[in-house]
N, CA, C and O atoms as CSV, one atom per row, in Angstrom:
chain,resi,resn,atom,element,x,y,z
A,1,UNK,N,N,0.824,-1.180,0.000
A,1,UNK,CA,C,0.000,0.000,0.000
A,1,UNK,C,C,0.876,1.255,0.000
A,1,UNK,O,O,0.665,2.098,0.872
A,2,UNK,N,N,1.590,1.400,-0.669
A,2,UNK,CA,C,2.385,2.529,-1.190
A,2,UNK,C,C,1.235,3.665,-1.368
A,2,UNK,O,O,0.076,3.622,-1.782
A,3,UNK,N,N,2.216,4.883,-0.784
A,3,UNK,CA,C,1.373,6.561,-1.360
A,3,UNK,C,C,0.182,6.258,-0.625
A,3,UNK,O,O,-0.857,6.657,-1.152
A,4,UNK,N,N,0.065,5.561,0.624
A,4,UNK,CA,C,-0.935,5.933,1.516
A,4,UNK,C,C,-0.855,7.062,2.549
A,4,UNK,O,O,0.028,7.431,3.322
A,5,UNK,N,N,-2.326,7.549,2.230
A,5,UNK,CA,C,-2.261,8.712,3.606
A,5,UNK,C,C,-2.259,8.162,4.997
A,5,UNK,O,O,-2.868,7.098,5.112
A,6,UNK,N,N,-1.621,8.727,6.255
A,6,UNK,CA,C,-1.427,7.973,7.810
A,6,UNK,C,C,-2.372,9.260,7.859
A,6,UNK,O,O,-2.406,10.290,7.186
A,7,UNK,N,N,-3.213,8.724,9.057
A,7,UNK,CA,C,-3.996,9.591,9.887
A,7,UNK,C,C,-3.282,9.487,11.096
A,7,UNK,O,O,-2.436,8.624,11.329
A,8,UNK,N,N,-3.664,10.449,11.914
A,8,UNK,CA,C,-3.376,10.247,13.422
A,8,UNK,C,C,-4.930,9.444,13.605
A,8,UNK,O,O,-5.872,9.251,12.836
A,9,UNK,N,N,-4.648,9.089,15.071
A,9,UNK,CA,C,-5.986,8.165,15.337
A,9,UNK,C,C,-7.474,8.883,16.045
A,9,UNK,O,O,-8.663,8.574,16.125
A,10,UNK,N,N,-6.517,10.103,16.515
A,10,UNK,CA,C,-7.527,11.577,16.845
A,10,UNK,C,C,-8.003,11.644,16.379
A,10,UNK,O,O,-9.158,11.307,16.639
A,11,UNK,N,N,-7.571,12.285,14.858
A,11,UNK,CA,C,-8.629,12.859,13.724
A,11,UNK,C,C,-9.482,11.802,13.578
A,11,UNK,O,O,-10.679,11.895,13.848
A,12,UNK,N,N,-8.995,10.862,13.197
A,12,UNK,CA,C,-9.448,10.015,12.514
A,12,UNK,C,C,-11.287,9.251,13.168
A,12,UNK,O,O,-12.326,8.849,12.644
A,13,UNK,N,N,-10.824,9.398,14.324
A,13,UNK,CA,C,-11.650,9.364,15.309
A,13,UNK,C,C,-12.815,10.684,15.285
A,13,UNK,O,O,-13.978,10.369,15.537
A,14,UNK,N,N,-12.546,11.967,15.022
A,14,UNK,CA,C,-13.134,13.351,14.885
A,14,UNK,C,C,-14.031,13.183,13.933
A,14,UNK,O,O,-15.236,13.212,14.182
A,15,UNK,N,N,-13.547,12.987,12.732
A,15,UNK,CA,C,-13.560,12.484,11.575
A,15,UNK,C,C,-14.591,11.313,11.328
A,15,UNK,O,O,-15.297,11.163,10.330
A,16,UNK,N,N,-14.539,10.701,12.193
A,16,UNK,CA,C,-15.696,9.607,12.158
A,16,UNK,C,C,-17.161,10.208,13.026
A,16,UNK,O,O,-18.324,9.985,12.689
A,17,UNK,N,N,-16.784,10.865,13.990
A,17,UNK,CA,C,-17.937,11.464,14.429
A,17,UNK,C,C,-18.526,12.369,14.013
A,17,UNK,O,O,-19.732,12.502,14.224
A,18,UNK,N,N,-17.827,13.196,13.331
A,18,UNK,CA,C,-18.423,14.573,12.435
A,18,UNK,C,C,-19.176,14.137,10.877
A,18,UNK,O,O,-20.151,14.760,10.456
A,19,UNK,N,N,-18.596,13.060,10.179
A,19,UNK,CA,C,-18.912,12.865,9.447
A,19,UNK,C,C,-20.545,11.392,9.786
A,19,UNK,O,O,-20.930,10.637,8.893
A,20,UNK,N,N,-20.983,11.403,10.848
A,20,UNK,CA,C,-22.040,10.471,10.967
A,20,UNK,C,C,-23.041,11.121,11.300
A,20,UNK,O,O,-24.150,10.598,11.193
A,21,UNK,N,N,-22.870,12.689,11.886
A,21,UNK,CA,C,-23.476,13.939,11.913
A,21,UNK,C,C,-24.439,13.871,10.382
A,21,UNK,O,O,-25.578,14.272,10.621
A,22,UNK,N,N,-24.356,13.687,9.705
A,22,UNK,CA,C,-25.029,14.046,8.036
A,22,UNK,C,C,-25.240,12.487,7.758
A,22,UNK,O,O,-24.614,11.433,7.866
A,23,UNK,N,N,-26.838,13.086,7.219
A,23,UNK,CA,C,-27.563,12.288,6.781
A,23,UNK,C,C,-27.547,10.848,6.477
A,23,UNK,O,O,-28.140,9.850,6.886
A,24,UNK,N,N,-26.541,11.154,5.506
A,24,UNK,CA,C,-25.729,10.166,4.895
A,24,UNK,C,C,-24.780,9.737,4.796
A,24,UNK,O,O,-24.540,8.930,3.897
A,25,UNK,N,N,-23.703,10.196,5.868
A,25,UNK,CA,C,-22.263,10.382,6.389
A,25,UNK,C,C,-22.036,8.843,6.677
A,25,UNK,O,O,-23.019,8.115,6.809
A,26,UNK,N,N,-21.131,8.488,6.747
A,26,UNK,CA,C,-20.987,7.175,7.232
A,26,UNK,C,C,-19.251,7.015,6.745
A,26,UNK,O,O,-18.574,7.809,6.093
A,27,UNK,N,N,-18.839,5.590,7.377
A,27,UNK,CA,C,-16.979,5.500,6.777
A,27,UNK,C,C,-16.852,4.083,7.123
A,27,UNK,O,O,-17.523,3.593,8.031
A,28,UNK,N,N,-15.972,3.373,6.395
A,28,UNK,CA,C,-15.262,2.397,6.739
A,28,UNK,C,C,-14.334,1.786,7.721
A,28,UNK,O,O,-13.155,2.030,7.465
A,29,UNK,N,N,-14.499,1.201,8.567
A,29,UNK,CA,C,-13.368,0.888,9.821
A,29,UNK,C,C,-12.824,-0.908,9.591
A,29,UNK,O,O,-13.434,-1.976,9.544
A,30,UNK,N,N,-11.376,-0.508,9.491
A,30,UNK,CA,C,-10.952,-2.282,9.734
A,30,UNK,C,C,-9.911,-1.944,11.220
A,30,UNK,O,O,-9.277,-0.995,11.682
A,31,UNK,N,N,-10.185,-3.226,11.537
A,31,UNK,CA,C,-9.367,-3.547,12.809
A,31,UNK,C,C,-9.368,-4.688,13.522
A,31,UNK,O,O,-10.455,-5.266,13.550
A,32,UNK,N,N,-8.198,-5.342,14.290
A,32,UNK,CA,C,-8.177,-6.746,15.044
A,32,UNK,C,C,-9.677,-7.009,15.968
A,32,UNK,O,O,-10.415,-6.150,16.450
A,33,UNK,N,N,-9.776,-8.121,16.000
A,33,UNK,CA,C,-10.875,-8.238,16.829
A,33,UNK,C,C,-10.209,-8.531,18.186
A,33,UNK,O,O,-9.107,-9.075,18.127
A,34,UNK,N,N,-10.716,-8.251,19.398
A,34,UNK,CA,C,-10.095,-8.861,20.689
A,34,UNK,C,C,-11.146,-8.483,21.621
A,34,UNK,O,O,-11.856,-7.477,21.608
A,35,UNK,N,N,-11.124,-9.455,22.426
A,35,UNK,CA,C,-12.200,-9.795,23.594
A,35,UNK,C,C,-11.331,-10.423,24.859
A,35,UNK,O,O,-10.693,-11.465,24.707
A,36,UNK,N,N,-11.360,-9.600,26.306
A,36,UNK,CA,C,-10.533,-9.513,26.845
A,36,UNK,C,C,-11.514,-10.764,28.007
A,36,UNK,O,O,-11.076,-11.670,28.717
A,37,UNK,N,N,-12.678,-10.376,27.815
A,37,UNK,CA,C,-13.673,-11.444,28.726
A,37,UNK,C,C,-13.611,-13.296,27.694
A,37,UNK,O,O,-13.783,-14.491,27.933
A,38,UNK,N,N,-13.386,-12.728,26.970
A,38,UNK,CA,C,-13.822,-14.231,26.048
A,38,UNK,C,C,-12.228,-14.560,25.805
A,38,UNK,O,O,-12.129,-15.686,25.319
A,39,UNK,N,N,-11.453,-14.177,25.917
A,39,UNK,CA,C,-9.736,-14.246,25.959
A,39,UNK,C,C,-9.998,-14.547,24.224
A,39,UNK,O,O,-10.298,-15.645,23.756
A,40,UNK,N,N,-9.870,-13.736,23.724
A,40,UNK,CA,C,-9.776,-14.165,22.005
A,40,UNK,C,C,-8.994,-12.873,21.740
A,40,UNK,O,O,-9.149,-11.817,22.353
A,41,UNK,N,N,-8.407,-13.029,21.062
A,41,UNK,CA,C,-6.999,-12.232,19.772
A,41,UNK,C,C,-7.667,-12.588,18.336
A,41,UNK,O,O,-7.884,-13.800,18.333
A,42,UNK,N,N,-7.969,-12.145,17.430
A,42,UNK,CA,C,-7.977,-12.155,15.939
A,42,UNK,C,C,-6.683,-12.079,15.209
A,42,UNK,O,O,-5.970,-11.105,15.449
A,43,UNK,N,N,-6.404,-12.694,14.616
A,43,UNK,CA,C,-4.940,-12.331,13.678
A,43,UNK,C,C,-5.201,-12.171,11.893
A,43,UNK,O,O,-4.517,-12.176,10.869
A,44,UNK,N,N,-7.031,-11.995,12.399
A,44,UNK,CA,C,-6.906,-10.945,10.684
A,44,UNK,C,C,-7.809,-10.298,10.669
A,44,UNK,O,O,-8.785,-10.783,11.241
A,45,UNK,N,N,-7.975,-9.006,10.082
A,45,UNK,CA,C,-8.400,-7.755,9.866
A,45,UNK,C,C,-9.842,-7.905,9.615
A,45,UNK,O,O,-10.135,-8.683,8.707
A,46,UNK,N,N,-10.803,-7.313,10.240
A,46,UNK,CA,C,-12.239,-7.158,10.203
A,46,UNK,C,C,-11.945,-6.222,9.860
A,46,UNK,O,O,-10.934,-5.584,10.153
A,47,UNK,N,N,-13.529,-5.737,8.556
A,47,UNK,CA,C,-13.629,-4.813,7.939
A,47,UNK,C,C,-15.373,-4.438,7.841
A,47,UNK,O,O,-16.255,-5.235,7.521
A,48,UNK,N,N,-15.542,-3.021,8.211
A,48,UNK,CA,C,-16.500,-2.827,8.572
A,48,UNK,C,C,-17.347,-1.608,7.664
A,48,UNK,O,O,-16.911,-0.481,7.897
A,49,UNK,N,N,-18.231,-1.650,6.893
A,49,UNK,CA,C,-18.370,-0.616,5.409
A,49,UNK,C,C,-20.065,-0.302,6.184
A,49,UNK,O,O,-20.807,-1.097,6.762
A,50,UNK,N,N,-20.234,1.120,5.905
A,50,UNK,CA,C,-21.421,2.078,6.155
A,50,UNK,C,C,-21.407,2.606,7.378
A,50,UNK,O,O,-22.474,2.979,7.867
A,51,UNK,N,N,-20.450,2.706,7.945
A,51,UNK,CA,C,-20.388,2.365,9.789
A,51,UNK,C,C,-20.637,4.059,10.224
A,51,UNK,O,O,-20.146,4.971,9.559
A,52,UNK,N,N,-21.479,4.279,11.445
A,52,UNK,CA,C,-22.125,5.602,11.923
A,52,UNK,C,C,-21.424,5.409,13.413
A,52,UNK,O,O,-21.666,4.401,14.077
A,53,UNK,N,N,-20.523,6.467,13.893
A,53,UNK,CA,C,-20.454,6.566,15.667
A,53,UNK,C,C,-22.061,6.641,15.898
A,53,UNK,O,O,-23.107,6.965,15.335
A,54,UNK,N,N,-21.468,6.049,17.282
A,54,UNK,CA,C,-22.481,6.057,18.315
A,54,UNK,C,C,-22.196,6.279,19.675
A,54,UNK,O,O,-21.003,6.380,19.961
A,55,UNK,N,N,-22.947,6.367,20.490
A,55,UNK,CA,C,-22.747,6.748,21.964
A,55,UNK,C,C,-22.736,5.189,22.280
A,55,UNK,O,O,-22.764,4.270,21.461
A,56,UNK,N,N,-22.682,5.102,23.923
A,56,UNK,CA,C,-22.595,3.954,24.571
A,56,UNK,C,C,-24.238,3.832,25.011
A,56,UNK,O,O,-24.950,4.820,25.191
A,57,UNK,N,N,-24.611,2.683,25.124
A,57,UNK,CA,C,-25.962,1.952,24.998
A,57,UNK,C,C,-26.182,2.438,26.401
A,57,UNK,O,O,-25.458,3.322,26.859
A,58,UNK,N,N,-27.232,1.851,27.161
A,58,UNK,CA,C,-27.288,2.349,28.363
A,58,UNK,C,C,-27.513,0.924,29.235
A,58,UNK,O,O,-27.947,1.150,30.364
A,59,UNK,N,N,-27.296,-0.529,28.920
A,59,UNK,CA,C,-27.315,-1.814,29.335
A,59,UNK,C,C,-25.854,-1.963,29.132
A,59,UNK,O,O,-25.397,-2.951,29.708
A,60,UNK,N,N,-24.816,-1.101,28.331
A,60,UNK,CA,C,-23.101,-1.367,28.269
A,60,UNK,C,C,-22.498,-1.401,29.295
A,60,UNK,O,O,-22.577,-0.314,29.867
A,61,UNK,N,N,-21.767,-2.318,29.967
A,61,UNK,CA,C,-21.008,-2.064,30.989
A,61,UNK,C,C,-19.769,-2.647,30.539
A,61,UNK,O,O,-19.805,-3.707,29.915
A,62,UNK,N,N,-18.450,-1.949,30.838
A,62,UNK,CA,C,-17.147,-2.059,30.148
A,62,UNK,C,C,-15.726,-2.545,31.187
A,62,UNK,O,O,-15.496,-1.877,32.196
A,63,UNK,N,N,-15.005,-3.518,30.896
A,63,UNK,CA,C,-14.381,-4.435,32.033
A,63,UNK,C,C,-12.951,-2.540,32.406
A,63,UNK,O,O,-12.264,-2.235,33.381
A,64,UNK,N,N,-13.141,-1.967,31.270
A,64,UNK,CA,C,-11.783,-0.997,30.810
A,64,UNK,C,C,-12.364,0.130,30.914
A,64,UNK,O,O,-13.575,0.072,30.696
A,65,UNK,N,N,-11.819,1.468,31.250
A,65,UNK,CA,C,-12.354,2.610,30.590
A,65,UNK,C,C,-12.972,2.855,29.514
A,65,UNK,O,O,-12.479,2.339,28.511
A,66,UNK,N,N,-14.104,3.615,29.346
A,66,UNK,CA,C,-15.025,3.787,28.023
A,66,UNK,C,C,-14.248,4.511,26.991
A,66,UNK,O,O,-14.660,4.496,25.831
A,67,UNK,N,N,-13.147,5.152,27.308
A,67,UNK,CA,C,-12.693,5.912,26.169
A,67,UNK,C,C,-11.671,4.876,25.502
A,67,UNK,O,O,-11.071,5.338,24.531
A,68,UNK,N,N,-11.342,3.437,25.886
A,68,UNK,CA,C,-10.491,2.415,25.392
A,68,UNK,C,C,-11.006,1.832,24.309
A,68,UNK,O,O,-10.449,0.972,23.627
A,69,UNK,N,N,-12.563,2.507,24.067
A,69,UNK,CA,C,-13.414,1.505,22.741
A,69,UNK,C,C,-13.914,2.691,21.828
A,69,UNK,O,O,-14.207,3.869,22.032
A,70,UNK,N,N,-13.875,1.668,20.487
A,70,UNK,CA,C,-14.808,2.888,19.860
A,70,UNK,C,C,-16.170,2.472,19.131
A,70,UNK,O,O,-16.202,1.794,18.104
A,71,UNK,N,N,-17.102,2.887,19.690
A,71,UNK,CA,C,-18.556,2.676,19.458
A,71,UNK,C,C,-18.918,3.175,18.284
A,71,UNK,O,O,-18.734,4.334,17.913
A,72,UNK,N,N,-19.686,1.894,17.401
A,72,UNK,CA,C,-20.448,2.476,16.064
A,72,UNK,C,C,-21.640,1.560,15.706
A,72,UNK,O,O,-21.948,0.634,16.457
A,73,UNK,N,N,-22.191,1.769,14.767
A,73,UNK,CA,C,-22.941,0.634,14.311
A,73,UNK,C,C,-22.516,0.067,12.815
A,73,UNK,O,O,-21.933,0.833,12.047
A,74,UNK,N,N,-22.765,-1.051,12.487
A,74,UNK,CA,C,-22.128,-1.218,11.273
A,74,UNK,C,C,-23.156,-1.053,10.121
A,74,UNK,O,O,-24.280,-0.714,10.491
A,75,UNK,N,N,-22.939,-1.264,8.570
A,75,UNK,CA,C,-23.712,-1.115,7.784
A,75,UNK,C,C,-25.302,-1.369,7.995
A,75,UNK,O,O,-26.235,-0.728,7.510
A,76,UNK,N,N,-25.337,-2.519,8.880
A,76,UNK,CA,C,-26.756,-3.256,9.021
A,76,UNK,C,C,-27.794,-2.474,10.145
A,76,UNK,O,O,-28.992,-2.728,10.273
A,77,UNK,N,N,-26.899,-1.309,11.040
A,77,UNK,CA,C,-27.462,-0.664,11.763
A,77,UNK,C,C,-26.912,-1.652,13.230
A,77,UNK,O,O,-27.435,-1.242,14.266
A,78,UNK,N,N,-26.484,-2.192,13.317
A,78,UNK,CA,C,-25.863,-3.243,14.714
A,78,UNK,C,C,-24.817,-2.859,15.258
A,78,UNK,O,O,-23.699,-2.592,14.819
A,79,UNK,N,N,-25.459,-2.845,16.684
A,79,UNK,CA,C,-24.258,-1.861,17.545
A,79,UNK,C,C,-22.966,-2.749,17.698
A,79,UNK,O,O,-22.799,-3.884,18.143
A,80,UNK,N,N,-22.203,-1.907,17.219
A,80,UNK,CA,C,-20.475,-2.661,17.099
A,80,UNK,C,C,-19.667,-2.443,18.400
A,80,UNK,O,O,-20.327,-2.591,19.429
A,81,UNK,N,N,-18.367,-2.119,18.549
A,81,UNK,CA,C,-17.716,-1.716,19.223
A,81,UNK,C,C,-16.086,-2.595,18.944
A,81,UNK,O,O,-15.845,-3.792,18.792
A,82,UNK,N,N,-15.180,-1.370,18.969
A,82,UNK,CA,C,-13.878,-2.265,18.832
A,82,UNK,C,C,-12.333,-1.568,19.894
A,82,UNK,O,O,-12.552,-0.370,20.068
A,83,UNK,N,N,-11.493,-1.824,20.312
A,83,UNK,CA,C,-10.591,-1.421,20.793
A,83,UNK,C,C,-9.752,-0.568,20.085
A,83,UNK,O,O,-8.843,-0.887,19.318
A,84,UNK,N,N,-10.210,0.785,20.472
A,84,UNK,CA,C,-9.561,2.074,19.285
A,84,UNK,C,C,-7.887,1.282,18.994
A,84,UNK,O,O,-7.494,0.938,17.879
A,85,UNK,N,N,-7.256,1.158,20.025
A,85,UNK,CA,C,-6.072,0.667,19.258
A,85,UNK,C,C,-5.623,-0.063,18.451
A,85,UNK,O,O,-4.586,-0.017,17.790
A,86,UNK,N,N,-6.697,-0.994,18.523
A,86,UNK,CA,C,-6.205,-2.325,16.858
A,86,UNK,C,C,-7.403,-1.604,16.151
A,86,UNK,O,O,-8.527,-2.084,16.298
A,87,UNK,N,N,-7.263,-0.716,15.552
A,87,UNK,CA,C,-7.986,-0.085,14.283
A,87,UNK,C,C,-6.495,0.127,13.845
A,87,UNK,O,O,-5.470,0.266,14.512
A,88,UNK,N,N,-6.713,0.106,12.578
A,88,UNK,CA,C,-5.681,-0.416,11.585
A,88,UNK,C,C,-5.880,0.622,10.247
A,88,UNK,O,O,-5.003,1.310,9.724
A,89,UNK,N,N,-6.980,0.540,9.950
A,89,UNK,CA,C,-7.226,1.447,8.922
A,89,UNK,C,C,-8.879,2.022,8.865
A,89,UNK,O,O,-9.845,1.484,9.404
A,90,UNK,N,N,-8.871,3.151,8.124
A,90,UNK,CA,C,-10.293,4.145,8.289
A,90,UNK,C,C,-10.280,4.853,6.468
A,90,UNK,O,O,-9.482,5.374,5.689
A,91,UNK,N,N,-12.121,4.318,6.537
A,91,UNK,CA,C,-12.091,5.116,5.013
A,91,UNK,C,C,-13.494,6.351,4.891
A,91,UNK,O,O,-14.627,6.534,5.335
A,92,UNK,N,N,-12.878,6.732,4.330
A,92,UNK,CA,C,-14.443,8.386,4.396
A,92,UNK,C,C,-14.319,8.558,3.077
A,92,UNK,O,O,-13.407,8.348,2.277
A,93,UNK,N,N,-16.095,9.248,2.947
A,93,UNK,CA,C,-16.575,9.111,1.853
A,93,UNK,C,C,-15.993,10.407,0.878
A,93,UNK,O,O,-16.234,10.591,-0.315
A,94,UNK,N,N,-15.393,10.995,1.527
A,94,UNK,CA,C,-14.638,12.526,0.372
A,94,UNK,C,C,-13.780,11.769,-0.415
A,94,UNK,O,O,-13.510,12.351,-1.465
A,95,UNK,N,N,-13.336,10.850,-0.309
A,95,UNK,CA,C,-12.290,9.745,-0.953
A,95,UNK,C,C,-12.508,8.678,-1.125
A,95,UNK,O,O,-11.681,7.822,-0.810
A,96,UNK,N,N,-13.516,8.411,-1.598
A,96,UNK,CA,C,-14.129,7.188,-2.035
A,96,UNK,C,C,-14.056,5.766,-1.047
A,96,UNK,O,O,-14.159,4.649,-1.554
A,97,UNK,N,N,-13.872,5.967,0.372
A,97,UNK,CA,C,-13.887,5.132,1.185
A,97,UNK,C,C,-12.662,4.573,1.189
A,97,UNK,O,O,-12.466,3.612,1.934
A,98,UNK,N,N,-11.209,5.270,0.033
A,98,UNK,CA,C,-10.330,4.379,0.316
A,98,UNK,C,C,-9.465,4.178,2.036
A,98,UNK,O,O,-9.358,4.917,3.015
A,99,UNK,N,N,-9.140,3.231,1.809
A,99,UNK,CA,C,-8.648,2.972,3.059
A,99,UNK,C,C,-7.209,3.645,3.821
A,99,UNK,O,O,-6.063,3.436,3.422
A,100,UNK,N,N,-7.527,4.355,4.813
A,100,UNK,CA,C,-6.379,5.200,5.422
A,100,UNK,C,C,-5.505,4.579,6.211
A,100,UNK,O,O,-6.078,3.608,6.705
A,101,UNK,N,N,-4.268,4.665,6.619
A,101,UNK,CA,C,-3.516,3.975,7.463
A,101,UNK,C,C,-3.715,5.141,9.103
A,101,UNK,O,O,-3.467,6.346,9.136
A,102,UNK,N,N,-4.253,4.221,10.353
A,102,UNK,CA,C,-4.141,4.866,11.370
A,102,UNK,C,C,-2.941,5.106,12.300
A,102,UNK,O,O,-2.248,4.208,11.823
A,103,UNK,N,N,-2.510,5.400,12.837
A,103,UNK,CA,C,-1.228,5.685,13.590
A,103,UNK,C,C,-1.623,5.872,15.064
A,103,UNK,O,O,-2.140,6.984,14.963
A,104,UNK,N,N,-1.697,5.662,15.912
A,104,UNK,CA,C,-1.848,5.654,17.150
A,104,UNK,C,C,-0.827,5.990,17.886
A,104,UNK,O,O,-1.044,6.124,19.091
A,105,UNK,N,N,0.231,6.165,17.491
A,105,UNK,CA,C,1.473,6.730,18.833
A,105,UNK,C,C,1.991,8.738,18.128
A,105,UNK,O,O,2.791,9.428,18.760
């Protein structure tokens, strides 16, 4: 993936919430899966297309701090949630959903 743009994981994050603001706003998220209650690691990339932030449900209760996840729903309207740090890559619709590289440090 040469001549890719890096986001920071801020924006990228900003960026996902501002853009779910509109109508029709929505973006792409891939990232590891991991479940710290179910002890599972993924070692390949979930990919997630139409995806809207969301707030936290009000039946959510979280083993970690709430700001350790990032809440959305996916194309189908189904509340997601993934560990902002294994997000891997992010796509928005000004750019045809291609896929961004995230950077987290």
């Amino acid at each position: 993936m040469d001549g890719d743009i890096v986001m920071t994981g801020i924006n990228a994050m900003q960026w996902a919430r501002e853009i779910s603001k509109l109508p029709d706003g929505c973006f792409t998220v891939a990232y590891f899966p991991y479940s710290r209650s179910k002890g599972y690691a993924g070692s390949e990339l979930v990919v997630k297309e139409g995806c809207k932030y969301r707030k936290q449900l009000p039946d959510e209760r979280f083993q970690a701090a709430a700001e350790n996840y990032f809440l959305f729903t996916d194309g189908d309207g189904n509340p997601r949630m993934c560990w902002r740090i294994l997000i891997r890559y992010m796509g928005f619709p000004q750019d045809g959903y291609k896929l961004h590289k995230i950077d987290w440090l």
